[in-house]
C-alpha positions as CSV (number, residue, x, y, z in Angstrom):
1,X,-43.4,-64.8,78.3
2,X,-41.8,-63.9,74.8
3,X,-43.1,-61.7,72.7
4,X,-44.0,-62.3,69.1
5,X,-42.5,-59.8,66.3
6,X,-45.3,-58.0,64.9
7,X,-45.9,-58.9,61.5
8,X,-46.9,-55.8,59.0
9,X,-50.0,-56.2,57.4
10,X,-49.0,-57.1,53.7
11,X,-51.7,-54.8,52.2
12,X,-50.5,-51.4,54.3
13,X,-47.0,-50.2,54.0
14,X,-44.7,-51.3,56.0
15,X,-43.7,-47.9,58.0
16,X,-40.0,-49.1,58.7
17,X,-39.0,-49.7,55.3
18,X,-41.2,-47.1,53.7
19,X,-42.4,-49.5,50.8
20,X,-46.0,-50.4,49.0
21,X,-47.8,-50.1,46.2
22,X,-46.8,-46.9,43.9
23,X,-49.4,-45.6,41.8
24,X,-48.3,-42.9,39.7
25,X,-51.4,-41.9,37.4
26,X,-52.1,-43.1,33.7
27,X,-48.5,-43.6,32.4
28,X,-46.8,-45.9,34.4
29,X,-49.1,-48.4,36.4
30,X,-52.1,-50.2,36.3
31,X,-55.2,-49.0,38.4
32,X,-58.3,-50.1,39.1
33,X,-60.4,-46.7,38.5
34,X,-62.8,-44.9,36.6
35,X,-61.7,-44.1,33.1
36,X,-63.1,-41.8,30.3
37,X,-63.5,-42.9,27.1
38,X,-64.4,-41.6,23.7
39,X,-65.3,-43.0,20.0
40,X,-66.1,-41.5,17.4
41,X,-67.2,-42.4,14.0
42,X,-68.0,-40.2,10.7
43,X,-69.5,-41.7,7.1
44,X,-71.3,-39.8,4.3
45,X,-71.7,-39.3,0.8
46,X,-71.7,-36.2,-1.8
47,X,-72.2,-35.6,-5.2
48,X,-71.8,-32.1,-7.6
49,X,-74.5,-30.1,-8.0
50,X,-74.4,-27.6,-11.0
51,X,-76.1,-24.3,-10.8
52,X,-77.3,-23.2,-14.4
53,X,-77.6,-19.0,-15.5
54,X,-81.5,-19.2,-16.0
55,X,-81.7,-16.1,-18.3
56,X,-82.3,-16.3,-22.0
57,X,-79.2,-16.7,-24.0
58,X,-78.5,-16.0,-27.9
59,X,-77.5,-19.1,-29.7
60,X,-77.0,-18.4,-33.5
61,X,-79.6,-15.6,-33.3
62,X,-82.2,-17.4,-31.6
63,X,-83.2,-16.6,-27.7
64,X,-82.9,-18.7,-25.3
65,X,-79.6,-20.9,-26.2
66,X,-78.2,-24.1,-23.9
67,X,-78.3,-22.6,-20.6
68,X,-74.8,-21.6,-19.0
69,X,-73.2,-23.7,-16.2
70,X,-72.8,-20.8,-13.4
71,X,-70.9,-23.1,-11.2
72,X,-70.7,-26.5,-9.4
73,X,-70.7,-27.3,-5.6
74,X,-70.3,-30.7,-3.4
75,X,-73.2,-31.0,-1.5
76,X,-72.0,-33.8,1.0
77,X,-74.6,-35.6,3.3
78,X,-72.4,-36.3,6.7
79,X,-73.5,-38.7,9.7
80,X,-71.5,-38.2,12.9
81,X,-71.6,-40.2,16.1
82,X,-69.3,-39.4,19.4
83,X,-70.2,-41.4,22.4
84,X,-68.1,-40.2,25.6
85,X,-68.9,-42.4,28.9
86,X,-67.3,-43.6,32.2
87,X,-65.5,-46.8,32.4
88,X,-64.5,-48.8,35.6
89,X,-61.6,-51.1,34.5
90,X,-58.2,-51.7,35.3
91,X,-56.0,-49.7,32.3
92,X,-52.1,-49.7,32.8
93,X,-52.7,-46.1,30.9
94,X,-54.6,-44.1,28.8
95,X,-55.0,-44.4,25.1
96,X,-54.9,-42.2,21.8
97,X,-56.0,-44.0,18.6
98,X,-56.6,-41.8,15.0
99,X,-60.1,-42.6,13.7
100,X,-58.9,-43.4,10.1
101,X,-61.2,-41.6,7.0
102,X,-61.4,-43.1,3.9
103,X,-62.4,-41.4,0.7
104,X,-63.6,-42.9,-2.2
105,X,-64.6,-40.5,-5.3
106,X,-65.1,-41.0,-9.4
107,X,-62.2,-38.6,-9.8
108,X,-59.2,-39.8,-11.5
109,X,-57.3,-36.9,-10.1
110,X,-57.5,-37.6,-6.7
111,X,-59.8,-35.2,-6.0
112,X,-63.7,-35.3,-5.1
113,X,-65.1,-35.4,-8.5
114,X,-68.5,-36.1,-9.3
115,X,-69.3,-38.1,-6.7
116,X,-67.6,-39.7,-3.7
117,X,-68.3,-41.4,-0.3
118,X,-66.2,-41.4,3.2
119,X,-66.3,-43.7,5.2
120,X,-64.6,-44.6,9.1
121,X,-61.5,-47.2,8.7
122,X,-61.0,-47.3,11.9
123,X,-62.8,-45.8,14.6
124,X,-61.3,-42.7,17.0
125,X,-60.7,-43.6,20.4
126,X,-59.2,-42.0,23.5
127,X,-59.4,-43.3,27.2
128,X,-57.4,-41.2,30.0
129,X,-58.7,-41.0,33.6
130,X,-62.3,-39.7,35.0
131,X,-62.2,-36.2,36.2
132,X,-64.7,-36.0,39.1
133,X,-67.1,-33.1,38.6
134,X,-65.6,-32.0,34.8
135,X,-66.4,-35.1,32.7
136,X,-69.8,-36.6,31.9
137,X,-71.0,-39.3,29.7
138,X,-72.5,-38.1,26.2
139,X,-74.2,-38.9,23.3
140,X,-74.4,-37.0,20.0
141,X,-75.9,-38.5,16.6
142,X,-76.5,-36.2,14.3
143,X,-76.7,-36.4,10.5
144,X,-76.6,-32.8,8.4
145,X,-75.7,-31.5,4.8
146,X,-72.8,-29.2,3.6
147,X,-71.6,-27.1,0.9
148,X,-67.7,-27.6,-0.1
149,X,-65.8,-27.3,-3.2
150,X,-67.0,-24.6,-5.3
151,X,-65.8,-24.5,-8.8
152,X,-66.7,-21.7,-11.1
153,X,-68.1,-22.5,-14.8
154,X,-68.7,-25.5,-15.6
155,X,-66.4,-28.9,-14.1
156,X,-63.1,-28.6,-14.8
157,X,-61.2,-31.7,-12.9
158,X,-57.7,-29.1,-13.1
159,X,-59.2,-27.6,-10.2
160,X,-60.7,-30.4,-8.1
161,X,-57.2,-32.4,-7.5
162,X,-55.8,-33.9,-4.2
163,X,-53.9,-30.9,-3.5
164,X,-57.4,-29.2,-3.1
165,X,-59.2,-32.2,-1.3
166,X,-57.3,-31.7,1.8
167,X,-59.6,-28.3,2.5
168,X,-62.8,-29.8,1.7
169,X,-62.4,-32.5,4.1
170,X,-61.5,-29.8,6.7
171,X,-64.8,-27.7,6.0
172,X,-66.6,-31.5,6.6
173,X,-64.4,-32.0,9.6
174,X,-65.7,-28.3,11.1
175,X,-69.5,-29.3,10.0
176,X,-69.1,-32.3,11.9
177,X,-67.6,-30.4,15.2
178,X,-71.0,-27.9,14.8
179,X,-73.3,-30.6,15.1
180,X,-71.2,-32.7,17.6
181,X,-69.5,-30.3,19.8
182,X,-67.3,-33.1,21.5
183,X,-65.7,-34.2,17.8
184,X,-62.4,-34.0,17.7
185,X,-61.1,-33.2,14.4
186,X,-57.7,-34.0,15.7
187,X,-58.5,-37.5,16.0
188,X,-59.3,-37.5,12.1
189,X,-56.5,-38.9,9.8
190,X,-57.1,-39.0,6.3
């Protein structure tokens, strides 16, 4: 009686040819797995809050003068959210997308002036694989208050320009990593 050829299971390798399916991790093919992914949002608000020298002044002769601005401060209101949980999909490979910040202030030089609000253009995302046993799934919401920007005497817009901005938006930024300690101020572009 003749034999048959075997034929090789189409799902298992065949061992005589040494071919199958190659998976090669997140850059170069698409898995069916358990992916980690992140977003993260940011918005707020601020305005300037002037700090006034409450001691009697002389003014013409008389006590008790205009009171003296001491200095001025941003106090900005900030709401962060970063949600980190699991995933099963098929993904060819992981992803890295900016959350984009947008600031809009009264200033008309570019700074923070007066008042101001930010607000999340696009929302930060990453997605890479699961790590078993490192990575869980997370939710932080927290809103909080902080001090940035002060200017001595009283407003003077010469000091509160866009080439100042960029380290009052970092002090928010590190606020918003001390109530959500999975932030990423990478992620931030603004």
């Amino acid at each position: 009686m003749p034999t048959t050829p075997s034929i090789p299971d189409p799902i298992q390798p065949n061992p005589s040819t040494n071919q199958g399916l190659n998976t090669s991790g997140d850059s170069s093919s698409c898995e069916f797995a358990d992916w980690h992914v992140s977003t993260q949002v940011l918005n707020g608000m601020w305005k300037r809050v002037f700090v006034y020298d409450t001691s009697p002044t002389h003014s013409k002769g008389v006590l008790s003068g205009s009171p003296e601005i001491l200095y001025s401060y941003l106090d900005v209101n900030y709401s962060v959210q970063v949600t980190e949980e699991k995933e099963k999909a098929s993904y060819c490979s992981g992803l890295y997308s900016k959350q984009g910040l947008s600031l809009f202030s009264d200033s008309t030089t570019g700074g923070l002036g007066l008042s101001g609000t930010l607000t999340t253009s696009s929302v930060g995302y990453t997605r890479r694989k699961w790590v078993l046993n490192e990575d869980t799934e997370t939710h932080c919401q927290q809103t909080g208050n902080v001090v940035v920007g002060k200017i001595p005497g009283a407003y003077d817009p010469t000091y509160d320009t866009a080439a100042t901005m960029g380290s009052h938006v970092a002090q928010i930024l590190m606020a918003c990593e001390n109530s959500c300690p999975t932030f990423r101020q990478s992620l931030v572009d603004y």
